[in-house]
C-alpha positions as CSV (number, residue, x, y, z in Angstrom):
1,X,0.0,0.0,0.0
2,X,0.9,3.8,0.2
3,X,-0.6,7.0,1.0
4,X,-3.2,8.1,-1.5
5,X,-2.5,10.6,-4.1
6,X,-4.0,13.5,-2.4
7,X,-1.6,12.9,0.3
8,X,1.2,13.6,-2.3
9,X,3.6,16.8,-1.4
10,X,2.2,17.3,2.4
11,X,4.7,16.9,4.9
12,X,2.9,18.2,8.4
13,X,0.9,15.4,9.9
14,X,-2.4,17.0,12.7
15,X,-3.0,13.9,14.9
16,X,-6.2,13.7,16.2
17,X,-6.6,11.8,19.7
18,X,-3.3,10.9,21.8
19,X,-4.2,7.5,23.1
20,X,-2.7,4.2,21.9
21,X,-3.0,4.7,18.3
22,X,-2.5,8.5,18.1
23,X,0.6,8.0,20.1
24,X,1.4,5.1,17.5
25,X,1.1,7.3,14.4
26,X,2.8,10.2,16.0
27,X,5.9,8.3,16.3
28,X,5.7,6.4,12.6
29,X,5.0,9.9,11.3
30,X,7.6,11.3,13.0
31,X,10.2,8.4,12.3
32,X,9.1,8.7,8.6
33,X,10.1,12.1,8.5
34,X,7.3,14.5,8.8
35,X,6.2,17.2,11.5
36,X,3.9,16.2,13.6
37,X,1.2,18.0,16.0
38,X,-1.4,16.1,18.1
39,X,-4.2,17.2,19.3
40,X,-5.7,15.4,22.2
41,X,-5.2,15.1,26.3
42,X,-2.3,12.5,26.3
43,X,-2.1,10.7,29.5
44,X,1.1,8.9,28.6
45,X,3.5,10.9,30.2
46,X,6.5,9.3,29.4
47,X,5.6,8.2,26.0
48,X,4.6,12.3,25.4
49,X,8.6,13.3,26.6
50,X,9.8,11.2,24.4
51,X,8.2,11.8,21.2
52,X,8.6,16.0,22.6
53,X,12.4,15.2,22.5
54,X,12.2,13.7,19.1
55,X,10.3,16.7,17.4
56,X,6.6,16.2,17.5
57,X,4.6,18.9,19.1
58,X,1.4,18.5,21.8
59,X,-1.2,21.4,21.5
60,X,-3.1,21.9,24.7
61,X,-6.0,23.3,22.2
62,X,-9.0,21.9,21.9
63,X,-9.8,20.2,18.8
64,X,-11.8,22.6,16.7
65,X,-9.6,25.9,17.9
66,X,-6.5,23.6,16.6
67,X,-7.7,22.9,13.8
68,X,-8.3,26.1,13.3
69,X,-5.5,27.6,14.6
70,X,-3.4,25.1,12.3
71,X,-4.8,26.1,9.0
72,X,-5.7,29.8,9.8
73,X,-2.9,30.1,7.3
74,X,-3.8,28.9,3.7
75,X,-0.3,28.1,2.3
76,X,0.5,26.1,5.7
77,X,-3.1,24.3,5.2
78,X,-1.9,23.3,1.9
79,X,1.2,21.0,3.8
80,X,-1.0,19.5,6.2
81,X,-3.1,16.0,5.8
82,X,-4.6,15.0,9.8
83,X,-4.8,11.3,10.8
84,X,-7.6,9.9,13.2
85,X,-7.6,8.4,16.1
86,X,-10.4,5.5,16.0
87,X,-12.3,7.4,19.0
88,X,-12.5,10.3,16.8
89,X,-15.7,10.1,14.6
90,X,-16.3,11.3,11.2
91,X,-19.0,13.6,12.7
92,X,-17.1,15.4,15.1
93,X,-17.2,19.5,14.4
94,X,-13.1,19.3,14.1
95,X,-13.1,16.5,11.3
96,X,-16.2,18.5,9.5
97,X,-13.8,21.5,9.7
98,X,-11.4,19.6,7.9
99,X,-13.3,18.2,4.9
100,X,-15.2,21.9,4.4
101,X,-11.0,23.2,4.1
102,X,-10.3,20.0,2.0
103,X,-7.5,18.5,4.6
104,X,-6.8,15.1,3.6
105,X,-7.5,12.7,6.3
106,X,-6.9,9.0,7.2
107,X,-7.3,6.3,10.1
108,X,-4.2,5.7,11.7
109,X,-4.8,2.1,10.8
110,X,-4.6,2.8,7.4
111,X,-1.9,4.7,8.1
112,X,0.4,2.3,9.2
113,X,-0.3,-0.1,6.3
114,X,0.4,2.8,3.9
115,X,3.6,3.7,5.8
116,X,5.1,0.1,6.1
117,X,7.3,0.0,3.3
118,X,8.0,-4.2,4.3
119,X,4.2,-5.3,5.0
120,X,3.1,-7.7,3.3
121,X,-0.2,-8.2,1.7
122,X,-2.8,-8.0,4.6
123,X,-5.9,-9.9,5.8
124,X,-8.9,-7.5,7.0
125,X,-11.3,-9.2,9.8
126,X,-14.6,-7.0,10.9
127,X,-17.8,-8.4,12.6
128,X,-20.2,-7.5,15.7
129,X,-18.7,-10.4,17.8
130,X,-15.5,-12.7,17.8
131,X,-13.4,-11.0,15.8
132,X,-10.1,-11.4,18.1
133,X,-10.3,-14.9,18.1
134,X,-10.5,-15.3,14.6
135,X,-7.6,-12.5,14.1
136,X,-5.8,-14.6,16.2
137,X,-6.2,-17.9,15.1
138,X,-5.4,-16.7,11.6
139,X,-2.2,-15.2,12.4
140,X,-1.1,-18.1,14.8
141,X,-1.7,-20.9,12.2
142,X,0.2,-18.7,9.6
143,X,2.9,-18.0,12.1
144,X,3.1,-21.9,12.5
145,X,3.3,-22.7,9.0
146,X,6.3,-20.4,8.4
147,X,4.3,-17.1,7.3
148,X,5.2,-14.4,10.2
149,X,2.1,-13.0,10.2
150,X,1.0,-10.1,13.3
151,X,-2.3,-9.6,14.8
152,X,-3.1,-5.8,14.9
153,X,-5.7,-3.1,14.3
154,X,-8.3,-2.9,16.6
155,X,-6.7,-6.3,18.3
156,X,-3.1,-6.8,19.4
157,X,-1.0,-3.8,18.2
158,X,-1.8,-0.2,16.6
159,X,-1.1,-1.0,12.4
160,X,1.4,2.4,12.8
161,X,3.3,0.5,15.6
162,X,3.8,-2.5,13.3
163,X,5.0,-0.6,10.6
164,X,7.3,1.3,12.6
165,X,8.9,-2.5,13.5
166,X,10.1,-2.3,9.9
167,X,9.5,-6.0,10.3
168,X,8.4,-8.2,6.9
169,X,5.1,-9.5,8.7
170,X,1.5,-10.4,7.3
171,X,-0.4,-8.4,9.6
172,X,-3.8,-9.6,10.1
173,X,-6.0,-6.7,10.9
174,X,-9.1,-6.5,13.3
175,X,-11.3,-3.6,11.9
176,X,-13.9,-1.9,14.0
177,X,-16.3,0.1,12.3
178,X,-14.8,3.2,13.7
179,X,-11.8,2.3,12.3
180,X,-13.9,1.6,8.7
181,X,-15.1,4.4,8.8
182,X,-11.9,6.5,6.9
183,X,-10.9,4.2,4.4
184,X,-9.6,5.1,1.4
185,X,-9.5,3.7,-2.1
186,X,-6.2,2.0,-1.1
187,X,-7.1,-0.1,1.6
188,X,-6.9,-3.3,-0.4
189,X,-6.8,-6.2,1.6
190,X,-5.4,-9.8,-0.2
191,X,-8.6,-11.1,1.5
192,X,-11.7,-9.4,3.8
193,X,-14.3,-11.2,6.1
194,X,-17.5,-10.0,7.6
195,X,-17.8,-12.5,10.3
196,X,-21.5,-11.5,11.5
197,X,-23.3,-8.7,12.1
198,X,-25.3,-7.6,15.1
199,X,-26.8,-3.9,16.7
200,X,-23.9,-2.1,18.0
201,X,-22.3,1.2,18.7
202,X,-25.5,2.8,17.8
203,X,-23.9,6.1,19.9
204,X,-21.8,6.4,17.2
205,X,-23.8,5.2,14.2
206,X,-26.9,6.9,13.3
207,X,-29.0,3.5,12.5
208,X,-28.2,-0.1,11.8
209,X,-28.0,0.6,8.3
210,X,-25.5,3.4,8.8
211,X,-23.3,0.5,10.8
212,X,-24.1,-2.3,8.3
213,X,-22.5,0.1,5.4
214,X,-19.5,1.0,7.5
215,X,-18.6,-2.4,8.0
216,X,-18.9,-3.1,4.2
217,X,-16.5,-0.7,3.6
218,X,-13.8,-3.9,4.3
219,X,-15.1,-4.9,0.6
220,X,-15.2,-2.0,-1.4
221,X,-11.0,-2.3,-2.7
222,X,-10.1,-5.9,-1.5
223,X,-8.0,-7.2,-3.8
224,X,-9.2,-11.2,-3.8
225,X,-11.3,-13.1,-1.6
226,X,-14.4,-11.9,0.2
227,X,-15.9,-13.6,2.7
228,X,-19.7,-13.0,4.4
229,X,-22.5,-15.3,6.4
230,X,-24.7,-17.5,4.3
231,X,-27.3,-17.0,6.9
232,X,-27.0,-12.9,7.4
233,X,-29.6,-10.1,8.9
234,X,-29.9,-6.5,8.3
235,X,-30.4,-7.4,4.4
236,X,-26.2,-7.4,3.8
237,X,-26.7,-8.5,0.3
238,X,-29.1,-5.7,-1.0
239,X,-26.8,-3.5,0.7
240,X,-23.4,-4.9,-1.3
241,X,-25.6,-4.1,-4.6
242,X,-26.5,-0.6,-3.5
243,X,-22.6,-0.2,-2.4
244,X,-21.7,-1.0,-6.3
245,X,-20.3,-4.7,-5.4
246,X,-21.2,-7.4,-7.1
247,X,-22.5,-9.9,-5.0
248,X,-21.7,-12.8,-7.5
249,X,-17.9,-11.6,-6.1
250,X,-18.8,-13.1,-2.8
251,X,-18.0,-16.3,-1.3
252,X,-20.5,-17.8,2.1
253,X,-19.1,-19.5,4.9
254,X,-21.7,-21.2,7.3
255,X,-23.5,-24.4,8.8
256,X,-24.9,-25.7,5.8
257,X,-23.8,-27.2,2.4
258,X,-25.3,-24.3,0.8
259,X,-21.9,-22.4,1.9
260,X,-18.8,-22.6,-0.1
261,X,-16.7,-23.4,3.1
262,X,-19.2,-25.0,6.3
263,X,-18.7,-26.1,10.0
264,X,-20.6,-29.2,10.4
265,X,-19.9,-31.8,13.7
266,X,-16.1,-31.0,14.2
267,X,-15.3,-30.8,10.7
268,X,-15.1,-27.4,8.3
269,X,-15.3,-28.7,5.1
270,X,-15.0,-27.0,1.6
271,X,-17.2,-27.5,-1.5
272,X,-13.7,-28.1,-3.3
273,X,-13.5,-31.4,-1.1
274,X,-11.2,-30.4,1.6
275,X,-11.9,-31.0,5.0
276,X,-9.9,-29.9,8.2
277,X,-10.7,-31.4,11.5
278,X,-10.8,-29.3,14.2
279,X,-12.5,-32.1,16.6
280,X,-12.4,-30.7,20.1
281,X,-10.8,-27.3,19.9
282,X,-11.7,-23.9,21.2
283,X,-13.6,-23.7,17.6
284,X,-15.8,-26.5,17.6
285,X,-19.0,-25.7,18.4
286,X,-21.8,-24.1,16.4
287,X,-20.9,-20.7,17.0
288,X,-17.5,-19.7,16.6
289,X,-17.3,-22.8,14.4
290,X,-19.0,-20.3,11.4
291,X,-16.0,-18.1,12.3
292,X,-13.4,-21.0,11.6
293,X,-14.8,-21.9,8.5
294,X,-13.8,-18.5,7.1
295,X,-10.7,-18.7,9.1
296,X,-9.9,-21.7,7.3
297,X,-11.3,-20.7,3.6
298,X,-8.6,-17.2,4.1
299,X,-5.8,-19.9,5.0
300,X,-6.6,-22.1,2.5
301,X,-6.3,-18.6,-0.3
302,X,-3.0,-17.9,1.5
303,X,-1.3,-21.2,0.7
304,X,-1.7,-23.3,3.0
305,X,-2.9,-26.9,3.2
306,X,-5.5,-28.9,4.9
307,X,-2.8,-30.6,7.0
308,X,-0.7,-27.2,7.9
309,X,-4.5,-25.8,9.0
């Protein structure tokens, strides 16, 4: 990946929110090479001297006065692109401020994926419920079979801390729908599952609908295999069409033949013929079971075999 073309020829980064993953991109951004503000109460005191020492500057402003403040000056607003912390909604006044003055703005997880010059092609996980075990059973079985892959994202470690490692990893990326919520035409995952889907963070998300679409955003670039529940509420499939997917591009993982890959009595199976047994593990039962099967149909696209799974 890299950072999309409107991103070209900035070189100040406005962080938004100076909690895990602000702090994260901060220090990428900085590391990378580009001057840094952030914008946020920052309770990491030690972490907040050090990145001071190396160069990047903490504004006691609120956000809307720094934002303003920042790009009271049009030639200075013209450097700047600002990054978002995932607590840091599209509809807050300070990230409507900067779409009306045409700031280019990212998610620091997509930040850290752009930025991570020796990341390999990534796997993107979303879902109501169970996505960290599945994020973690993915990049534990590819870990096994040779294929250094990194939980991360919402999950495990901020995408920006990853990328600072320098490290040639797969990460596997847990996306929240806060996080989905910024994506840009470049987030192209080498696969994308939709695990399940279930009311949440309706604080945040005006309606059901509003959630459901945010969470399809995992689809809209990936660059092979996307993976969603046979059996699936909240109409997913009308609203694929209505997103300009094709739903024929689609492949169903479930509890039933009528999937391409199933979990059925211990066993996923594939409707290629493959089978893995997973017999009395953590997965086998009729619930996270589903989650397995898509677990095992992204492993399966990756490389590996029945017998490595």
């Amino acid at each position: 990946m890299s950072l999309p073309k409107q991103f070209k020829n900035r070189n100040r980064a406005l962080v938004l929110g100076a909690g895990i993953s602000g702090l994260a991109a901060a220090s990428l951004l900085c590391t990378k090479g580009y001057e840094v503000v952030v914008l946020g109460n920052c309770s990491n005191k030690i972490e907040k001297a050090t990145l001071t020492v190396r160069g990047v500057e903490f504004s006691d402003l609120d956000m809307v006065t720094g934002v303003q403040s920042l790009c009271s000056n049009a030639e200075r607003a013209s450097t700047l692109f600002a990054v978002l912390s995932p607590g840091i909604s599209f509809k807050f006044k300070a990230v409507e401020l900067l779409k009306e003055l045409s700031i280019p703005i990212i998610g620091e997880m997509e930040l850290g994926l752009a930025l991570g010059e020796n990341l390999l092609p990534f796997i993107a996980i979303t879902g109501s419920k169970g996505k960290s075990s599945i994020v973690k059973l993915i990049a534990d079985t590819l870990s096994l079979a040779g294929k250094l892959a990194v939980p991360c994202g919402n999950y495990g470690t901020a995408t920006c801390s990853v990328a600072e490692s320098g490290k040639s990893v797969i990460p596997i990326v847990e996306c929240s729908s806060f996080q989905l919520e910024s994506v840009t035409e470049q987030f192209a995952p080498k696969a994308a599952i939709l695990l399940n889907l279930s009311p949440d963070h309706l604080d945040r998300h005006a309606s059901i609908e509003e959630y459901r679409d945010t969470k399809l955003n995992i689809f809209k670039h990936c660059q092979g295999l996307r993976l969603i529940p046979e059996q699936n509420e909240y109409d997913i499939n009308g609203a694929i069409t209505s997103l300009g997917m094709d739903t024929s591009s689609f492949t169903y993982f479930g509890g039933s033949t009528n999937s391409t890959f199933f979990y059925k009595e211990g066993k996923i199976r594939a409707e290629s013929g493959a089978e893995i047994d997973i017999s009395g593990s953590y997965f086998d039962n009729s619930i996270i079971g589903l989650g397995a099967a898509a677990a095992a149909a992204t492993l399966l696209d990756y490389g590996l075999t029945p017998e490595q799974i």
